[in-house]
MARZALUM-327091 format. One record per atom (N, C-alpha, C, CB): x, y, z. Coordinates in steps of 0.2 Angstrom, whole numbers, padded with zeros to 4 digits, always signed. Each point is the difference from the previous one (the first is absolute). Glycine has a CB too. Layout:
BEGIN
XYZ;...
***
This chain:
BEGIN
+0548+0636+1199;+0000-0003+0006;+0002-0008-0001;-0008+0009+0005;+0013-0011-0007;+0001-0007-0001;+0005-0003+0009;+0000+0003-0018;-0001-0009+0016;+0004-0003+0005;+0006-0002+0000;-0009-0003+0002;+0008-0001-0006;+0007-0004-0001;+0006+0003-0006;-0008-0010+0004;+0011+0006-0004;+0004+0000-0007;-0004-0001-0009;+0010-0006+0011;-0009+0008-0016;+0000-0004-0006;+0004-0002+0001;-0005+0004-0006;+0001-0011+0002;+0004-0005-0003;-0002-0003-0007;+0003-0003+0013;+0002+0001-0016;-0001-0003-0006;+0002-0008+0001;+0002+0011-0007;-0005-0015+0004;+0003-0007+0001;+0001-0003-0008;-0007-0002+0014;+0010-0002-0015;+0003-0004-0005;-0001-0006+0001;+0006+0007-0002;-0009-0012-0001;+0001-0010+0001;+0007+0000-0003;-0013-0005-0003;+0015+0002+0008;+0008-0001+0000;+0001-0008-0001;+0002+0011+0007;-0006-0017-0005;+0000-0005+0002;-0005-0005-0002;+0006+0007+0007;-0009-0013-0010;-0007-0003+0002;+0003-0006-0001;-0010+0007-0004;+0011-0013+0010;-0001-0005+0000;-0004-0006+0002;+0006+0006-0001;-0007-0011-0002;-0005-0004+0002;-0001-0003+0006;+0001-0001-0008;-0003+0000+0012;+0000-0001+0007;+0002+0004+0004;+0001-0008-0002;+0001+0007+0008;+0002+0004+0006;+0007+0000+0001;-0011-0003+0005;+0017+0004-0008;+0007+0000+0002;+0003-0004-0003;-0001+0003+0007;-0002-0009-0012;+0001-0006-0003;-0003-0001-0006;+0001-0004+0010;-0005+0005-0012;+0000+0001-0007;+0004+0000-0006;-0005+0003+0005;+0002-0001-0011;+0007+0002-0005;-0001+0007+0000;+0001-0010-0009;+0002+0014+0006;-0001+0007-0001;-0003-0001-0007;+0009+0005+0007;-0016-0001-0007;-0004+0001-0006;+0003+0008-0003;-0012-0007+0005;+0015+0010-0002;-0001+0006-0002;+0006+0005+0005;-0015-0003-0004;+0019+0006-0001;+0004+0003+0005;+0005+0005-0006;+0000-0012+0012;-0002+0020-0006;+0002+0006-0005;+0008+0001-0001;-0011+0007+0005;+0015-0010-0001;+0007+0000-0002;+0003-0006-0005;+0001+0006+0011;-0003-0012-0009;+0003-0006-0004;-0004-0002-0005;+0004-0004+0010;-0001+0005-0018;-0003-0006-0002;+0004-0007-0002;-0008+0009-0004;+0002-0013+0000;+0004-0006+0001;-0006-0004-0006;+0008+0001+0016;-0002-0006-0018;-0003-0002-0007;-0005-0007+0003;+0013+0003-0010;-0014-0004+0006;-0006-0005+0001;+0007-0009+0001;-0015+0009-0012;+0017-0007+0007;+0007-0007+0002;+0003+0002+0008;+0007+0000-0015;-0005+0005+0015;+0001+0002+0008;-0007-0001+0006;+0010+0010-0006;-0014-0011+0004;-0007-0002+0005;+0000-0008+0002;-0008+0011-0005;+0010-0013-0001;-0001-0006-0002;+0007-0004+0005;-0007+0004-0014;+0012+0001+0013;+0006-0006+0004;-0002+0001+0006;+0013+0001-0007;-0013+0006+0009;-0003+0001+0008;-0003-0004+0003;-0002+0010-0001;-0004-0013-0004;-0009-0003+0002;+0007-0009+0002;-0017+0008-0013;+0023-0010+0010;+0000-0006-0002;+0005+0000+0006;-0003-0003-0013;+0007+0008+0014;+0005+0001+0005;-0004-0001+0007;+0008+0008-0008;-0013-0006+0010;-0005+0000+0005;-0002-0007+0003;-0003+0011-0005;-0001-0013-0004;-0003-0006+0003;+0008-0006+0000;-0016+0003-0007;+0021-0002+0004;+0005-0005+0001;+0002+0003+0009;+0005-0004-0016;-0005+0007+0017;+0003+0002+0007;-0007-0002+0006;+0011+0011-0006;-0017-0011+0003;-0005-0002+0003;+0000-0009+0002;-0006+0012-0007;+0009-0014+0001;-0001-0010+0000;+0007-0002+0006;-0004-0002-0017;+0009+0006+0017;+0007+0000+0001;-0002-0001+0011;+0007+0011-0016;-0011-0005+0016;-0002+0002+0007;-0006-0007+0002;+0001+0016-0002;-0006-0017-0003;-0003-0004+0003;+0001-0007+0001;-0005+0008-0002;+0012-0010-0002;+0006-0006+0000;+0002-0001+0006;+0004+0003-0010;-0001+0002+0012;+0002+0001+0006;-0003-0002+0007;+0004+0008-0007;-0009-0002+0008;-0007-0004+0004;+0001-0005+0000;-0008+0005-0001;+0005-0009-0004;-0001-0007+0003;+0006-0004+0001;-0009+0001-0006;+0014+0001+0003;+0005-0002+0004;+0001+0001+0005;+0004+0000-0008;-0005+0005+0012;+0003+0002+0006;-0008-0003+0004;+0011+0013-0003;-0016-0015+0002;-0004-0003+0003;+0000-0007+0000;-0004+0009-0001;+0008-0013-0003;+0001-0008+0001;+0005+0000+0004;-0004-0003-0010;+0010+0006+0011;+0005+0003+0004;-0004+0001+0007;+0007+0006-0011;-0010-0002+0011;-0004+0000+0008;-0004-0006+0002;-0003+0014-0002;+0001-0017-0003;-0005-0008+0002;+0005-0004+0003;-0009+0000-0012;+0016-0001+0007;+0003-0004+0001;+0005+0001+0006;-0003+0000-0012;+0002+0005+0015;+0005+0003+0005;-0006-0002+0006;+0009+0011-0008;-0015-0010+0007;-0006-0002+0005;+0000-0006+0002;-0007+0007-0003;+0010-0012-0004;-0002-0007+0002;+0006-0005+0002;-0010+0002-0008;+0015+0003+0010;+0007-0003+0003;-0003+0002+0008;+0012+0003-0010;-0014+0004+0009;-0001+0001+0007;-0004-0007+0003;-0001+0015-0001;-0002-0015-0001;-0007-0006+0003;+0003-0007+0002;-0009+0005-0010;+0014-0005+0005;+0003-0008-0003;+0003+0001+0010;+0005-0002-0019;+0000+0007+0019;+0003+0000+0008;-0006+0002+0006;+0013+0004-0007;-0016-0001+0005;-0006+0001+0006;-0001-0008+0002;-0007+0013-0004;+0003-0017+0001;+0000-0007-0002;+0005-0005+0003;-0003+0004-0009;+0008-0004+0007;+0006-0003+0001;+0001+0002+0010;+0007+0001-0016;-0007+0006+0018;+0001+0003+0006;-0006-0004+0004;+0005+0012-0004;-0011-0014+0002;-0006+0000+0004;+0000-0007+0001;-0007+0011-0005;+0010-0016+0000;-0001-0007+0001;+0007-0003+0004;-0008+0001-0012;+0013+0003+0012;+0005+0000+0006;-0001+0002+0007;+0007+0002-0009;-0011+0003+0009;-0005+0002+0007;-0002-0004+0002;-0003+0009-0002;-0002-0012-0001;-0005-0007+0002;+0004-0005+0001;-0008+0004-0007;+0013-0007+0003;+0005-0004+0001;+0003-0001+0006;+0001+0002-0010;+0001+0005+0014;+0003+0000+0006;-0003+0000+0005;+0006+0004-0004;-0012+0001+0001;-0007-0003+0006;-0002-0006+0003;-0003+0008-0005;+0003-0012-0002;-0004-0007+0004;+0008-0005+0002;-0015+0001-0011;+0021+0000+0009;+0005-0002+0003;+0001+0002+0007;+0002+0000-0010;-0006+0006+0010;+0001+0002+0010;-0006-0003+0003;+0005+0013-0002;-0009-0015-0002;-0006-0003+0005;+0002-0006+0000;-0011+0007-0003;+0013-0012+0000;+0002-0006+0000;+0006-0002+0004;-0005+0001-0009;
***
C-alpha cells in the first residue's frame, strides 16, 4: 500500500550560498584547482569593474543634481527679480 512514486535522488550540485556562490561540488563538471582560481579572479575583476562603474554613474547623478539646482536658482532669483520690479 504505498502512495507515491519511488524515487532515488543523486547530489548533483553544492554551492556556496544561495545562487551565488562558487560551486563546491558538482557531479558533471570537474575542474582543476588553476581553473577555480582564474574563475575566483575573473569574478572578483568583473566585481571591481561593476563597482567602478557605480560610482561613476553616481557622481554622474550628483553632478547632474547639482546643474539642476544651479538653474532652479538662477529661475527663482529671476522670479524675484521681476517681482520686486513689478512692485516698484
Amino acid at each position: 500500500s504505498e502512495i507515491g512514486p519511488r524515487m532515488t535522488m543523486r547530489l548533483f550540485k553544492v554551492e556556496r550560498g544561495v545562487c551565488e556562490g562558487d560551486v563546491m561540488y558538482h557531479a558533471i563538471e570537474k575542474r582543476t584547482p588553476a581553473q577555480v582560481a582564474a574563475q575566483r579572479a575573473e569574478k572578483a575583476q568583473a566585481e571591481a569593474l561593476k563597482r567602478k562603474r557605480r560610482e561613476e554613474q553616481e557622481q554622474n547623478v550628483a553632478k547632474k543634481q547639482e546643474a539642476k539646482e544651479v538653474v532652479r536658482e538662477a529661475k527663482r532669483q529671476k522670479r524675484e527679480a521681476r517681482a520686486a520690479a513689478a512692485k516698484a
